[in-house]
C-alpha positions as CSV (number, residue, x, y, z in Angstrom):
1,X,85.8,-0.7,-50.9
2,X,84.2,1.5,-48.7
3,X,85.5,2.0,-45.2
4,X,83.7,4.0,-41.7
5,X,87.3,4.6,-41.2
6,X,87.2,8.0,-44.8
7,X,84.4,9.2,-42.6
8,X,83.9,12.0,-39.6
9,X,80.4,12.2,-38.7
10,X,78.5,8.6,-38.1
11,X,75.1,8.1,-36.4
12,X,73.8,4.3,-35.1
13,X,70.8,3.7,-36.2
14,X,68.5,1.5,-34.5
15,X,65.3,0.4,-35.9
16,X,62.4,-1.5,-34.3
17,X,58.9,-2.2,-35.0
18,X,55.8,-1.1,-33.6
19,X,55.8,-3.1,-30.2
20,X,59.4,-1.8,-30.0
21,X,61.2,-4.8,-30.5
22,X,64.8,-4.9,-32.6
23,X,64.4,-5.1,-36.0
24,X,67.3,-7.3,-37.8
25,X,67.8,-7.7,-41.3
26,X,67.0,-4.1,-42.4
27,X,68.8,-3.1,-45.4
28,X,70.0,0.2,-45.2
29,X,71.1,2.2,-48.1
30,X,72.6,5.5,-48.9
31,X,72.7,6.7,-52.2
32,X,75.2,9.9,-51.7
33,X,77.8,7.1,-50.2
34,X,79.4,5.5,-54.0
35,X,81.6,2.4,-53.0
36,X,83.2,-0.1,-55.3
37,X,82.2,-3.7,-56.2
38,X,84.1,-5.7,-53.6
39,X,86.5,-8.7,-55.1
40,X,85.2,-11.2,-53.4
41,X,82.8,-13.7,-53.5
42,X,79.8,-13.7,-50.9
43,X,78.1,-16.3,-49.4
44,X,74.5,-17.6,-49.1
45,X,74.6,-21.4,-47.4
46,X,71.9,-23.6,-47.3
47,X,71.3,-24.9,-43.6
48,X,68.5,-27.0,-42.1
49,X,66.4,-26.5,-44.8
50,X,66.8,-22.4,-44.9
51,X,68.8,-19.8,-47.0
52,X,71.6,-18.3,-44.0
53,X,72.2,-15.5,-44.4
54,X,68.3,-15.1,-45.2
55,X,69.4,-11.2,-46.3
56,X,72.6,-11.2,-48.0
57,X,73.1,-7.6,-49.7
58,X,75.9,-7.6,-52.2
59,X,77.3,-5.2,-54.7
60,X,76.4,-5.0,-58.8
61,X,79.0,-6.7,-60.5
62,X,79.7,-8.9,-57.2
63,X,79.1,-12.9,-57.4
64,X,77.5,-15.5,-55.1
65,X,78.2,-18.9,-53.8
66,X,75.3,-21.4,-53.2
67,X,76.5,-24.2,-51.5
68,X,74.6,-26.8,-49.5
69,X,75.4,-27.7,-46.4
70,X,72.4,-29.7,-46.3
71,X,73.0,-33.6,-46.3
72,X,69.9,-33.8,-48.7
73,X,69.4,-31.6,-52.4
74,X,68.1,-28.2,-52.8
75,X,67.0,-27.1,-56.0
76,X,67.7,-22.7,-55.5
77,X,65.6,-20.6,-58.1
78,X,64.9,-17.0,-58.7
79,X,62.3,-15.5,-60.7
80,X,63.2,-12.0,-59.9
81,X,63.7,-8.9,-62.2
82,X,67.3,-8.0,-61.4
83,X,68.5,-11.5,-61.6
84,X,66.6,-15.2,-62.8
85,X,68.6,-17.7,-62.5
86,X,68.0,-21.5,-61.6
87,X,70.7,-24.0,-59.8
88,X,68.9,-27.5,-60.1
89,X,68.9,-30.5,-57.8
90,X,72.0,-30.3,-55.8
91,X,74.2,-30.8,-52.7
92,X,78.2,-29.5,-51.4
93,X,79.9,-26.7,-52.9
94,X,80.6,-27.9,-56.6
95,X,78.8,-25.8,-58.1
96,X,79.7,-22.6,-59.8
97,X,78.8,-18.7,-58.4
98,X,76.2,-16.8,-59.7
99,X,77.2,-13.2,-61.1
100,X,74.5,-10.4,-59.2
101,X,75.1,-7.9,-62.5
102,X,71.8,-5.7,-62.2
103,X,70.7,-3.7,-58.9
104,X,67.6,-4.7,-57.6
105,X,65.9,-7.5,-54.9
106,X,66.2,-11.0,-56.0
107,X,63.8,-13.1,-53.6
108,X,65.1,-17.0,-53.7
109,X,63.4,-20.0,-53.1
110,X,64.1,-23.9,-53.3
111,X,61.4,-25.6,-56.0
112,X,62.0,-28.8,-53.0
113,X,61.2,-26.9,-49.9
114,X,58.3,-24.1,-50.1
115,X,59.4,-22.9,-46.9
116,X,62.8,-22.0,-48.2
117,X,62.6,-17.9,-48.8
118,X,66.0,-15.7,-48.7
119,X,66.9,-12.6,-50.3
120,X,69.6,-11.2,-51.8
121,X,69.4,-7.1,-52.1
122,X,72.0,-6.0,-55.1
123,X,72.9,-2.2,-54.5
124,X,73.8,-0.2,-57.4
125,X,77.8,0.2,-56.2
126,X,76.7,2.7,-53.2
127,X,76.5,2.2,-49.7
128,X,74.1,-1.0,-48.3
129,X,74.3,-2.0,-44.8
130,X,71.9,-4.5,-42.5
131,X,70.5,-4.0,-39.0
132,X,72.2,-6.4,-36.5
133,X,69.9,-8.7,-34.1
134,X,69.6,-5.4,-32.3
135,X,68.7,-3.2,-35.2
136,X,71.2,-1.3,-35.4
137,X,73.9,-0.4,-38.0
138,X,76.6,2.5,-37.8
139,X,76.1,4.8,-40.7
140,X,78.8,7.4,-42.0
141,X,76.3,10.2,-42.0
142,X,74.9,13.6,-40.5
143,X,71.9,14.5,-39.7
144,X,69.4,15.8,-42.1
145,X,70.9,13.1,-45.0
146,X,68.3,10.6,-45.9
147,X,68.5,7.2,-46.0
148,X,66.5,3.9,-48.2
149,X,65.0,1.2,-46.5
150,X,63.9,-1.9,-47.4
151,X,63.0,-5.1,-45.2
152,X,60.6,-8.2,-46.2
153,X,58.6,-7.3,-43.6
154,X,57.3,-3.9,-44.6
155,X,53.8,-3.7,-44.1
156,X,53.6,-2.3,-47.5
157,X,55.2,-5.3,-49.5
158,X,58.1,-7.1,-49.4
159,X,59.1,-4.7,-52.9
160,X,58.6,-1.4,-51.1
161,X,61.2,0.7,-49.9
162,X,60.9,3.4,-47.1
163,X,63.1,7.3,-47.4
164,X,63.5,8.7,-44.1
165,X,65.3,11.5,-43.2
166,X,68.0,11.4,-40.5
167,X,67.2,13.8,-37.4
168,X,69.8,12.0,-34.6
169,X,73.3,13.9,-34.0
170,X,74.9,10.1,-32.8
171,X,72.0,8.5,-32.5
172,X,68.9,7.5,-33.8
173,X,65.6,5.2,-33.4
174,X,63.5,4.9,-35.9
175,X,60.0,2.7,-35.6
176,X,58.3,1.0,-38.7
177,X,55.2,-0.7,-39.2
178,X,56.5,-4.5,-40.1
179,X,54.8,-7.5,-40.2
180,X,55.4,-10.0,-37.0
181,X,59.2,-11.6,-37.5
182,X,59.3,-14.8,-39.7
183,X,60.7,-17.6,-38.0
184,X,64.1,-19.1,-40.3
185,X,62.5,-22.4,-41.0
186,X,58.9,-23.5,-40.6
187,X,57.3,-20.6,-40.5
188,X,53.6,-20.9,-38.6
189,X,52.6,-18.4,-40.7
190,X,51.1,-20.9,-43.2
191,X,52.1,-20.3,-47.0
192,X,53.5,-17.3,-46.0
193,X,56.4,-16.8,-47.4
194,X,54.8,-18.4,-51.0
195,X,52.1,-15.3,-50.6
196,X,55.2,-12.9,-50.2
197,X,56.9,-14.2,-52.9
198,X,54.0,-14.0,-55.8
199,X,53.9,-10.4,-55.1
């Protein structure tokens, strides 16, 4: 597994959004960086009625846990591309991972609660990082390298992806145009999230 530790040069990336506030959740990926599929299984909890982590970015080849911490049953679906999978009517942990074997963005959802939306982004065994609550992640690169982006809030669609080119020595902010921040559970943005995920 990768470590910043094989690395030199690093830059901290901050992103934020048009009004200049943090933007978490970000996945940042960098294609020149290879890393191997971590033996471990990763997490995505069901709490209060939403996915925690809502981003969870994994390896190919890596596996998931879906347990519900809920004291009432979710029923966790995907549709997407890179991975459709269904885990019907269920609460606890006894239930079995899910293997994440194709690269791409797999947008979950709970067939109970339509307010329910997470993501989980599968990289293709190189290097995927997410922005903290201040926006920021630590990448082992220079400037000049370029970098992928991809957040549910891009303004254009929650399957787009954004290259930028690094320009900071240490540091660097970086605005995007994004969509206002979507609350965890009970989002006010009515059907939402359902819009988002017919795309």
């Amino acid at each position: 597994v990768f470590s910043m530790s094989q690395v030199t040069a690093s830059i901290t990336l901050t992103i934020v959004d048009q009004e200049n506030n943090p933007a978490s959740d970000v996945v940042v990926i960098s294609s020149g960086i290879e890393v191997e599929t971590p033996n471990i299984v990763d997490v995505m909890d069901q709490i209060d009625s939403s996915f925690v982590p809502r981003v969870l970015v994994v390896q190919k080849g890596q596996s998931v846990n879906f347990p519900n911490s809920d004291d009432f049953r979710h029923h966790v679906y995907s549709f997407s591309e890179a991975k459709a999978f269904e885990i019907q009517l269920y609460k606890g942990t006894d239930v079995p991972p899910v293997l994440f074997d194709k690269p791409g963005l797999v947008a979950l959802g709970c067939n109970i609660h339509d307010d329910m939306i997470g993501y989980i982004y599968v990289a293709d065994n190189v290097l995927a990082l997410k922005t903290d609550r201040n926006g920021q992640v630590q990448l082992p690169a220079q400037s000049g390298d370029s970098v992928t982006l991809w957040s549910e809030r891009l303004v254009s669609g929650v399957q787009a992806q954004k290259t930028v080119q690094l320009s900071g020595d240490v540091e660097q902010t970086l605005a995007l145009d994004l969509l206002p921040p979507i609350g965890n559970q009970h989002s006010t943005h009515s059907g939402f999230g359902r819009n988002k995920w017919s795309n």
